[in-house]
N, C-alpha and C positions, 0 to 999 in steps of 0.2 A: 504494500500500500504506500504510495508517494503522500506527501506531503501536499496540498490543496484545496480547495473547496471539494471537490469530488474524487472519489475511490475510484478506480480501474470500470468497476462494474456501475459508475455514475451515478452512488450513493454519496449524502453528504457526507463529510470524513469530521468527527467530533473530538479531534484529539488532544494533546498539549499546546502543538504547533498553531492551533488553530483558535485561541482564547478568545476572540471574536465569536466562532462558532458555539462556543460553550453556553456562550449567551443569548443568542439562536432564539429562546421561548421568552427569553424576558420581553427583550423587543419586538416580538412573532407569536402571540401564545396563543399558539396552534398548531398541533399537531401535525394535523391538514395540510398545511402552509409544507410544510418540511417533505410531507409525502407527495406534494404540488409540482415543486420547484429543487427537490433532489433527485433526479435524474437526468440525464445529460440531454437529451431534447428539449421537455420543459423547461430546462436551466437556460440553456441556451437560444430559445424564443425568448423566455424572460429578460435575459440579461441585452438580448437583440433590442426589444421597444423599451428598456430603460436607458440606456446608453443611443441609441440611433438620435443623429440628427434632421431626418424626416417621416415622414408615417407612410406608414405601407400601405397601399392600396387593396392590396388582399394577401390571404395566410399562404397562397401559392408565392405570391411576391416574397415575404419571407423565406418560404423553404428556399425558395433562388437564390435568394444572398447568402442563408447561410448555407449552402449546398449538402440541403437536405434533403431524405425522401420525401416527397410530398406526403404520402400519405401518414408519414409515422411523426412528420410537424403537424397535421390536420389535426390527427387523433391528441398528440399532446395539446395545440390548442385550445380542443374541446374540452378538455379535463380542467385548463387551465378556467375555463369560462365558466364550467358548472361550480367550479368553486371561489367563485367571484375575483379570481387574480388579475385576467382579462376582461373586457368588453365581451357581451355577448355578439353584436352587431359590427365592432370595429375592430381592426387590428390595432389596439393598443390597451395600454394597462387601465384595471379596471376602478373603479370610486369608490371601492367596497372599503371599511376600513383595517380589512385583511390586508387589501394591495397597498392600502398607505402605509402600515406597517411593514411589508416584503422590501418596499421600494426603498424605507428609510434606511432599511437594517444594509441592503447593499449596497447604500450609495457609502455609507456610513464604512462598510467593509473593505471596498472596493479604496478609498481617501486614508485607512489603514496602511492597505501594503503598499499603497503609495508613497507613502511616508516613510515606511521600514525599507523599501529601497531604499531614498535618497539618503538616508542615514546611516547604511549597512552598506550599500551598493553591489546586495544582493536580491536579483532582479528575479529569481525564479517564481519564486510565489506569482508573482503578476502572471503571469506566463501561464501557469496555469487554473487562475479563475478568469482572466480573457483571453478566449479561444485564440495562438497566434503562432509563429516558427519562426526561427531565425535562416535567411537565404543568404546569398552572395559571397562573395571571398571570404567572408568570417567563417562563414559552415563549411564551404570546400576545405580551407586547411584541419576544422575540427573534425568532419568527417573525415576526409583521406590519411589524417595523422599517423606518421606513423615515426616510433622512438628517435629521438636525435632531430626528428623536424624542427626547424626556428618555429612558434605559433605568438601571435599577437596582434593588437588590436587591428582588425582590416573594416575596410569596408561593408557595411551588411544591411540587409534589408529584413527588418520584420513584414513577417506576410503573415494578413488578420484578415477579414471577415466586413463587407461595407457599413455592415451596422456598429462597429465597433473600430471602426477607424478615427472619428474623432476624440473618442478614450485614448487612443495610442497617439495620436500627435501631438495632446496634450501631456502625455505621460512621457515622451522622450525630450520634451523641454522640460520636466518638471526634474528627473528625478537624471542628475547632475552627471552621472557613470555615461548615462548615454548624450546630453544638452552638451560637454564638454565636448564632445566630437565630431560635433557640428554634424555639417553635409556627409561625414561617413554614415549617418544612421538614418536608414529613409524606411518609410512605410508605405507599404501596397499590398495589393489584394494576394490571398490566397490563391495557389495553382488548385483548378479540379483533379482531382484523384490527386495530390500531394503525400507522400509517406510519409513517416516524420519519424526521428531516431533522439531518444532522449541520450545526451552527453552530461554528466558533473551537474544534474538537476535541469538541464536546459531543451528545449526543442531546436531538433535541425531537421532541418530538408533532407531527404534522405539519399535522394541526387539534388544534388545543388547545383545553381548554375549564377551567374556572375551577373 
């Protein structure tokens, strides 16, 4: 089990690491809520219309951006809606005051590991509660590595998700490991069908390319 908002099998992870999570019901108190939005499809519709900066048009438009099965973003919508986290009628969050407590608890979570990066300038956590990889000459040398290689800081591109792109351009100016290196750190969309090979806590591309 890694360290993250979500376990392997896309349950929420309640551990040490995660003292935010532990708190989960004080600011969320509902069970409900936890059974809603811990799995890795609802999690990620959810985390899609909290973070996006425009509204979807339809739940098909979502599964596109975040290139998902349509029909297994449909069904997690649904679930999402019958328990008032979503709109019944729109794609976005819902007015219940379940969803004002979901939305607080992550914005809240999310402005945490924000924070523990720029002050640790260890960025994985982020990485793995906003869906993202690392590409370009930074992942070629950490992928292709091999003993005696020179490795260090190169050029690289996080590849994320349209919904969640303006979290990450915010977040490579904020948190100072990556704002320091200017124009080496750029962000763009994910590859379809992308592999990804976790390295020292990190995602990479699993063919990288420059």
């Amino acid at each position: 089990m890694r360290e993250g908002v979500l376990d392997r099998t896309g349950r929420f992870i309640e551990d040490q690491p995660n003292l935010w999570l532990a708190k989960f019901l004080d600011y969320v108190p509902s069970r409900d809520a936890g059974n809603a939005v811990g799995y890795r499809i609802p999690y990620n519709c959810f985390l899609a219309l909290l973070l996006s900066e425009v509204e979807f048009a339809s739940r098909y438009q979502l599964a596109k951006e975040l290139k998902l099965n349509y029909v297994s973003t449909y069904s997690a919508m649904r679930s999402l809606a019958r328990r008032g986290v979503i709109s019944e009628d729109r794609v976005s969050i819902g007015t219940t005051e379940l969803a004002t407590h979901l939305s607080y608890w992550f914005k809240r979570y999310l402005a945490i590991i924000v924070e523990q990066a720029r002050i640790t300038e260890d960025t994985s956590r982020i990485f793995k509660t906003v869906s993202a990889y690392i590409d370009g000459l930074e992942a070629i040398q950490r992928v292709n590595y091999e003993p005696g290689m020179p490795v260090g800081p190169a050029p690289m591109i996080i590849r994320t998700y349209s919904p969640y792109l303006g979290f990450w351009r915010h977040t490579i100016q904020t948190v100072e490991h990556w704002a320091k290196r200017g124009e080496q750190v750029k962000i763009d969309l994910a590859k379809k069908g992308a592999k990804i090979i976790w390295i020292a806590g990190l995602p990479y591309a699993q063919r990288p390319i420059a």
